[in-house]
C-alpha positions in Angstrom: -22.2 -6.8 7.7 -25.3 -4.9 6.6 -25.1 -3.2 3.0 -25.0 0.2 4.8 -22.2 -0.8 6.7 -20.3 -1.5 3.4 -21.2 1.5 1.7 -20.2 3.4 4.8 -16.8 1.7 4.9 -16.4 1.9 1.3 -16.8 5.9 1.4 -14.4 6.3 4.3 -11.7 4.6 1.9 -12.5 6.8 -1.0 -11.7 10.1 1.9 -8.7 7.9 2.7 -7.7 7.4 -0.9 -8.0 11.7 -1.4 -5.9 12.6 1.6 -3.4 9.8 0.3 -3.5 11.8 -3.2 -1.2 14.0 -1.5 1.3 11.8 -0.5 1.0 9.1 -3.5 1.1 9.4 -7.2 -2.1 11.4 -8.6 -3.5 8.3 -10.0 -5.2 7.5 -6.7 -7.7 10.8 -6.8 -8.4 8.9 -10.2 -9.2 5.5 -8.8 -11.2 7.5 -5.5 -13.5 8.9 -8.2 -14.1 6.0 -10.2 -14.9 4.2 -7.5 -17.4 7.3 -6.8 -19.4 6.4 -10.1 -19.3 2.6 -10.4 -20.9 2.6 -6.9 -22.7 5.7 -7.0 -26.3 3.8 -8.0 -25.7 1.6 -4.7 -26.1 4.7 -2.5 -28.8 6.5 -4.3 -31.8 7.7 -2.0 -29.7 7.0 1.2 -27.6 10.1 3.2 -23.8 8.9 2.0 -25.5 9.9 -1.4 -24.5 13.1 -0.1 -21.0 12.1 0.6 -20.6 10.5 -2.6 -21.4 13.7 -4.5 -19.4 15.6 -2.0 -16.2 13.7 -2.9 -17.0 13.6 -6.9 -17.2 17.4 -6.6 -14.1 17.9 -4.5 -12.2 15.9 -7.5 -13.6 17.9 -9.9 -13.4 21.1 -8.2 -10.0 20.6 -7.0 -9.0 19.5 -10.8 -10.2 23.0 -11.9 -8.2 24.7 -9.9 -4.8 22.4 -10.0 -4.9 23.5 -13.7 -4.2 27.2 -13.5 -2.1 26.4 -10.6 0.0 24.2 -12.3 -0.1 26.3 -15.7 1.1 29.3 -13.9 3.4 27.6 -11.4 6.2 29.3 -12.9 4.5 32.7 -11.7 4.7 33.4 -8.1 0.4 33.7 -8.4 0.2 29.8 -9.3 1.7 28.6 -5.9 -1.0 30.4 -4.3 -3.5 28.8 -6.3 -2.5 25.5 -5.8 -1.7 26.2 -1.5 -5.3 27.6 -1.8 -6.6 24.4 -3.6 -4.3 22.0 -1.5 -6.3 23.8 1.7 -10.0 23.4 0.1 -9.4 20.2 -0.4 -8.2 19.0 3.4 -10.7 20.9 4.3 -13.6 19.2 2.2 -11.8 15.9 3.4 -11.7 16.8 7.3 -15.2 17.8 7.0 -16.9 14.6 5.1 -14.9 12.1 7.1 -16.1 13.8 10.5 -19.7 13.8 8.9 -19.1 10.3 8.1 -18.1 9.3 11.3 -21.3 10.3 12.9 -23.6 9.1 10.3 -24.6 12.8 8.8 -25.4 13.5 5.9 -23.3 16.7 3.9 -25.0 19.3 3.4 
């Protein structure tokens, strides 16, 4: 298996690993992002660089927003925040693996 091939595979389970953070304990967006870093040099200068960046960002992004949601849960405002984040999210995930999956690059 060429080291492309691996590094392809290997960012299609970090996608896997996000849209399982739904279902699964929250620890497994943690282990999707570390994985992000410690193999983040291995894809430098190629196009899943892209997708690598794509998926730290959605962590972080989606982190930002999880925190207001959560904070003002008790408030009718913080279940839209967090149905709002919930959607970004699937969406960022939907949108990477179908990039993936024909070799393209994100944007």
């Amino acid at each position: 298996m060429e080291a492309t091939d691996r590094l392809k595979t290997l960012t299609m389970l970090v996608y896997a690993l996000q849209g399982a953070g739904f279902l699964l304990p929250p620890v497994v967006w943690i282990v999707a992002v570390i994985i992000n870093y410690v193999k983040r040099e291995d894809v430098t200068g190629t196009w899943l660089e892209s997708h690598f960046r794509w998926q730290i960002r959605t962590f972080w992004f989606g982190l930002l927003w999880a925190v207001p949601g959560v904070i003002l849960f008790v408030l009718i405002v913080g279940w839209f925040i967090l149905a709002a984040d919930a959607i970004w999210i699937i969406y960022r995930i939907v949108k990477g693996w179908l990039n993936l999956s024909e070799n393209r690059p994100m944007p």
